[in-house]
C-alpha positions, -999 to 999 in steps of 0.1 A, spaced: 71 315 -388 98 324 -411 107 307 -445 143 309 -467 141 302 -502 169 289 -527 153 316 -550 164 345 -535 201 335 -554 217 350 -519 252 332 -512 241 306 -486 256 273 -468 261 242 -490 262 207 -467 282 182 -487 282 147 -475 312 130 -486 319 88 -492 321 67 -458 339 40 -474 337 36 -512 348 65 -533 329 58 -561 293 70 -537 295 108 -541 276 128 -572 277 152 -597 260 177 -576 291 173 -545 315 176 -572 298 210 -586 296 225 -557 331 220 -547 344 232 -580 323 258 -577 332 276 -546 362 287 -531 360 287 -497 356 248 -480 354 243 -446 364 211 -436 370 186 -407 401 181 -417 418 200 -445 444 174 -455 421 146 -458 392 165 -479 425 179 -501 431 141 -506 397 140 -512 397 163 -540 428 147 -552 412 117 -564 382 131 -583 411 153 -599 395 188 -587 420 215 -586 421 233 -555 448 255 -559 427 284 -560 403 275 -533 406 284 -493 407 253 -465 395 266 -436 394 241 -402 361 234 -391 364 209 -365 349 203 -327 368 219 -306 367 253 -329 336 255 -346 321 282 -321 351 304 -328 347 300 -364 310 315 -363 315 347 -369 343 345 -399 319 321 -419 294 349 -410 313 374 -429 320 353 -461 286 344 -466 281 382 -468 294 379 -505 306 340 -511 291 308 -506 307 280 -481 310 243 -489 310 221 -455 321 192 -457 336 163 -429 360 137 -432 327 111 -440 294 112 -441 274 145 -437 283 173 -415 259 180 -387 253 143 -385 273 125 -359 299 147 -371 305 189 -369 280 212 -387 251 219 -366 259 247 -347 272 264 -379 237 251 -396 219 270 -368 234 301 -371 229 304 -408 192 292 -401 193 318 -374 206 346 -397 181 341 -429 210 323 -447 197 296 -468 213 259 -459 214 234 -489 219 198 -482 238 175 -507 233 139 -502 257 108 -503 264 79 -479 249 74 -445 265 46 -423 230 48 -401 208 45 -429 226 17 -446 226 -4 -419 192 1 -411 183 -12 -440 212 -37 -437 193 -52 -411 164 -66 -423 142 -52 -397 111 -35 -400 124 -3 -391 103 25 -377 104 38 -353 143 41 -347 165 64 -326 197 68 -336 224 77 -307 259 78 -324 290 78 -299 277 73 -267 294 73 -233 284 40 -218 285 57 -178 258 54 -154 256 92 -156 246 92 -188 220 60 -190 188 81 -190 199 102 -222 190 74 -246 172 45 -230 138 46 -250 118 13 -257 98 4 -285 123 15 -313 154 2 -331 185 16 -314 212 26 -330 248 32 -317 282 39 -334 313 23 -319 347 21 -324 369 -5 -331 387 -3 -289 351 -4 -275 332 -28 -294 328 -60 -277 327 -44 -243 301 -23 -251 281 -49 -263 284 -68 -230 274 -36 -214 240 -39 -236 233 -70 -226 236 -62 -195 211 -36 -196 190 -47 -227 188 -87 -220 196 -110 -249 176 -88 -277 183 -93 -313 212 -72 -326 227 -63 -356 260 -49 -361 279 -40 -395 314 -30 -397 336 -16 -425 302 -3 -447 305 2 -481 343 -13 -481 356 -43 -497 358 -61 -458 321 -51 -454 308 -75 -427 275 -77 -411 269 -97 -379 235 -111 -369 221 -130 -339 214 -117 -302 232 -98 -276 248 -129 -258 258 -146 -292 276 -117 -306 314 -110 -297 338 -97 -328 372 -119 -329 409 -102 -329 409 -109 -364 381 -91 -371 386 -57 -351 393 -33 -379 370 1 -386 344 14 -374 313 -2 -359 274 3 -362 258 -14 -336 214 -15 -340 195 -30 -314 159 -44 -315 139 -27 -292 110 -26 -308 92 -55 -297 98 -64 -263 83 -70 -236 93 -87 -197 105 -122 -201 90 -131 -164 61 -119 -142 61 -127 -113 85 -109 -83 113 -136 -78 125 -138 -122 124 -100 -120 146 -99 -87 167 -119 -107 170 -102 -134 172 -70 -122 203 -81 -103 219 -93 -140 206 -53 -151 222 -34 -122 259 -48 -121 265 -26 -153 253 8 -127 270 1 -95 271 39 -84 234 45 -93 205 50 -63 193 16 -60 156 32 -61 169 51 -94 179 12 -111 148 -3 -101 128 26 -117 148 25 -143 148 -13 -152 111 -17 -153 103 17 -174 126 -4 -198 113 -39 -195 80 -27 -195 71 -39 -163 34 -25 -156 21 -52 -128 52 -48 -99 56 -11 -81 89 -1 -78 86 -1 -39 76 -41 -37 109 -49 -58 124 -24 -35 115 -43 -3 120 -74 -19 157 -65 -24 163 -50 12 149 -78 22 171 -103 9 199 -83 17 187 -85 49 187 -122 52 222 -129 35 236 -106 65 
């Protein structure tokens, strides 16, 4: 066990979460702590100088450094060395670094290395619409961006919480055709545009749910209730049925791998996996 203390007055990491949508929802503490330190590492430097800009903080005599994705390895070892002497203000275009967004391998270093890590909070697009949606909600999983491939199903199918997905504004209805598919017509709720003046939120189930032309603008959080459910049919035939409606979204899957996998998530204790099996082959059989 090891333990890092505040205390110790060492220089150390300093998360800032910035606004998601309304600029008025970051705090006295962000503000301090960008005034006063001198080296920010950000997402994107232009947008947190704009950032500044409107809060009327003078950066002239601070250092942007790029901490993005694709070079946030490669920046290890340089925020290493400036935390020998200086502390470091991260910081991502919205919301809080590490979440959804770059910071945590930069997080585990400093962890790794005795370097304190202190977290200021703002906005959270997951946590507001969790509470957006009027469920009772815990347990939840929360996902972010996720690749909606085959390959990639058995990364974040868990039943028996509240699912939660980001989306974008190109994806959004056909991902949500690709959870019904795979969830059956469960209650959703999906918010767009969070603390913004066009704001929405969008309630009903999977099947009701489609955003218009209009209406595709921002970024999406889509939360699924999974908490709750159980297999709408018991007895072989329904669940042959339904399992057909599950698999078209996994054509390159094993079909032995689908069936598995569709009654660990329908919850599906009283049919084996081999009698759906046979019952498939079997009518396979009979339409040749």
């Amino acid at each position: 066990m090891s333990s890092i203390s505040k205390l110790s007055n060492n220089p150390h990491l300093i998360v800032v979460a910035t606004p998601i949508g309304n600029l008025k929802e970051i705090n006295e503490r962000a503000i301090n702590a960008i005034n006063n330190n001198k080296y920010l590492f950000c997402e994107d430097t232009r947008t947190t100088k704009q950032l500044l800009s409107l809060y009327d903080i003078n950066y002239q005599d601070k250092y942007f450094i790029s901490y993005h994705k694709y070079n946030e390895q490669s920046r290890i070892e340089e925020i290493l060395q400036i935390l020998q002497n200086n502390n470091i203000v991260l910081l991502c275009d919205a919301g809080y670094p590490g979440f959804s967004d770059p910071g945590y391998a930069v997080i585990n270093v400093c962890i790794k290395n005795n370097i304190f890590v202190e977290v200021i909070n703002g906005a959270n697009a997951f946590i507001n619409a969790l509470i957006t949606s009027g469920w009772s909600n815990l347990p939840a999983t929360f996902y972010g961006f996720i690749d909606w491939n085959d390959t990639k199903i058995n990364d974040f199918i868990f039943p028996n919480t509240i699912l939660c997905f980001y989306e974008s504004v190109h994806r959004i209805n056909k991902s949500l055709k690709i959870m019904y598919k795979i969830f059956g017509d469960i209650n959703v709720c999906v918010v767009k545009e969070l603390t913004k003046l066009n704001e929405t939120h969008y309630y009903g189930n999977l099947a009701d749910i489609e955003i218009s032309d209009e209406e595709l603008k921002g970024e999406f959080v889509i939360l699924l209730n999974n908490l709750h459910i159980k297999a709408s049919c018991n007895n072989l035939s329904n669940i042959k049925n339904e399992f057909n409606l599950f698999t078209k979204a996994f054509n390159k899957s094993n079909l032995k791998n689908k069936i598995k996998l569709f009654l660990e998530i329908k919850k599906i204790k009283d049919i084996k996996p081999n009698e759906l099996y046979d019952e498939i082959i079997k009518e396979k059989n009979n339409e040749n």
